[in-house]
C-alpha positions in Angstrom: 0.0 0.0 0.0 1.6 3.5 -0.9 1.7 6.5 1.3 -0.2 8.9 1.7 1.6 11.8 -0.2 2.3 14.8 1.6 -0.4 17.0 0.1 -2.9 14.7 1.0 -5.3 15.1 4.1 -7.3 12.3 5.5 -9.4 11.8 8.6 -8.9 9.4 11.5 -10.6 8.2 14.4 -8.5 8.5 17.5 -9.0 6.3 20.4 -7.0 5.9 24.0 -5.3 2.5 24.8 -2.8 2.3 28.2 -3.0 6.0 28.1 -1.6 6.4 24.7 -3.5 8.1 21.5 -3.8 5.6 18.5 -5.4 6.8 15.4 -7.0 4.6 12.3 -8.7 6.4 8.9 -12.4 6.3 9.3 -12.4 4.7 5.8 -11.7 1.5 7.9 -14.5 2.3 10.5 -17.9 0.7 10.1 -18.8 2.0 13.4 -18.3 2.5 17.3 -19.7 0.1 20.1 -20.9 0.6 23.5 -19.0 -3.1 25.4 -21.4 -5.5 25.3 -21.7 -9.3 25.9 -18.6 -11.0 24.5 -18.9 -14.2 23.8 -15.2 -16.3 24.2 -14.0 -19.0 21.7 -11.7 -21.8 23.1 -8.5 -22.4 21.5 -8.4 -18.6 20.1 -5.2 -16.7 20.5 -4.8 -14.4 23.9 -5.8 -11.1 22.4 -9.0 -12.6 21.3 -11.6 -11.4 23.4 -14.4 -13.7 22.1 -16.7 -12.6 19.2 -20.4 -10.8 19.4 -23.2 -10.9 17.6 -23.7 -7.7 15.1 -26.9 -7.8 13.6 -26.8 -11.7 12.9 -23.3 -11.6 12.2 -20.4 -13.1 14.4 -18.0 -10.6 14.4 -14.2 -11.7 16.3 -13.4 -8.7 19.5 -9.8 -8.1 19.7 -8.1 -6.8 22.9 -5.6 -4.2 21.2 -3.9 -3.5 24.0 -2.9 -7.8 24.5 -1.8 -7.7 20.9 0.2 -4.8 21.4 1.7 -6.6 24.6 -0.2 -4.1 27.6 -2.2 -5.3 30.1 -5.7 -6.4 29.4 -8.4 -3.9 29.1 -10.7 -3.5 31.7 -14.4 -2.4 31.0 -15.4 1.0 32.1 -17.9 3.5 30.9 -15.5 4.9 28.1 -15.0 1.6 27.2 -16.1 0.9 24.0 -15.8 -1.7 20.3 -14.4 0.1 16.7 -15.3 -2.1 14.1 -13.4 -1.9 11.8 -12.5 -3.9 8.2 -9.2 -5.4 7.5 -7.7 -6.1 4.1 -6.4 -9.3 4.2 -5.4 -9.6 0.6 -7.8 -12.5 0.0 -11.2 -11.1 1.8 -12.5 -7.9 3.9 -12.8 -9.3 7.3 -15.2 -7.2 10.0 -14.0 -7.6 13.6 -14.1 -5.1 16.4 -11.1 -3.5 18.2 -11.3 -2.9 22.4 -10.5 0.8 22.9 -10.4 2.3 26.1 -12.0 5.4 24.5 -12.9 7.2 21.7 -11.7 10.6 21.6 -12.5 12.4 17.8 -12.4 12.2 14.2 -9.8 15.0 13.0 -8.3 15.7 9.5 -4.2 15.4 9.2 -2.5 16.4 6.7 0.1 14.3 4.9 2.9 16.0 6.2 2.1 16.3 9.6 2.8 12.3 9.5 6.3 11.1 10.1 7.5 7.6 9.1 7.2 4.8 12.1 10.5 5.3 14.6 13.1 1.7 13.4 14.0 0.6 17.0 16.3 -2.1 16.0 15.4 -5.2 13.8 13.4 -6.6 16.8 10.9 -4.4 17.0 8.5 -4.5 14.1 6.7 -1.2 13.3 5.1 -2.6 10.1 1.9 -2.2 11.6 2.4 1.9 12.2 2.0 4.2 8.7 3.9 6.7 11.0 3.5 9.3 13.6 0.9 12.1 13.7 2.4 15.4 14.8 -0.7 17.0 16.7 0.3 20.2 18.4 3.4 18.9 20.7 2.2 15.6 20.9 2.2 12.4 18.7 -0.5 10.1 18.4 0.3 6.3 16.4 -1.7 6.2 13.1 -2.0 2.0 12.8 -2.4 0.5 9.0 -5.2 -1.6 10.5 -4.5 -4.2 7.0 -1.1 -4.6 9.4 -2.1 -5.1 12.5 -2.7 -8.9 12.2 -0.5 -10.9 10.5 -1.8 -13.6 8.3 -1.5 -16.3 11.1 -3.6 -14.2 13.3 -6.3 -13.2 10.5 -6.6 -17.2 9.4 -7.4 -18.0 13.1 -9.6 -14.8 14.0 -11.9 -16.4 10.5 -11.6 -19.9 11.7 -13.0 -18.6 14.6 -15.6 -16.8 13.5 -17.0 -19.8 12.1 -16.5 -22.0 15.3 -18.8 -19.3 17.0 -21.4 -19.5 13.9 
């Protein structure tokens, strides 16, 4: 997927994990969730939450802040699902994303995004288009198609169709 060139402005959908601002473009968001019964799956990985039931669909809940190696999030009244679809080269897969809050949909230009920070060859940033400069802070735009690696993505499906 190219980048976004510097001339270019789109909107995302910022939302609060550990304390930390993450952003995703709203192209990508089908809609925002009040919590609601999550239904677990055995043998799903750790940041799988369970799935729950949108409109007759069984749509898989993932607990960012597991995948993303923070402590679990707990439910409060900010609490909330983004449901979001994910690219995964074959199919559009619908799941939902645990966010500690919402906070706004904002416009950001192209060049007011810096490229993901290399912290060694450890660390993988691939799922980061970069850093949005807001002010004096930063927030983390995710490429949501990134997030989940094929392994993950074939077991969230397989899933989905355990719980159906």
């Amino acid at each position: 997927m190219a980048h976004a060139d510097a001339t270019e402005t789109r909107q995302y959908l910022t939302f609060t994990l550990a304390g930390e601002v993450f952003g995703v473009d709203v192209a990508k968001v089908r809609e925002i969730l009040e919590w609601s019964s999550i239904t677990k799956v055995p043998q799903t990985p750790e940041f799988m939450r369970g799935v729950i039931n949108l409109r007759g669909s069984v749509v898989p809940v993932i607990d960012l802040r597991l995948k993303f190696g923070m402590p679990e999030t707990e439910r409060s009244i900010n609490t909330c699902i983004i449901v979001v679809e994910v690219e995964t080269g074959v199919e559009t897969l619908v799941l939902g994303m645990l966010a500690d809050s919402v906070q706004e949909v904002f416009e950001l230009e192209g060049v007011n995004i810096e490229p993901a920070p290399r912290i060694g060859t450890k660390l993988d940033t691939s799922f980061l288009k970069g850093m949005g400069k807001r002010g004096d802070a930063f927030l983390m735009i995710l490429d949501i198609d990134r997030v989940f690696g094929d392994d993950d993505l074939a077991g969230l499906a397989a899933a989905g169709e355990r719980a159906a």
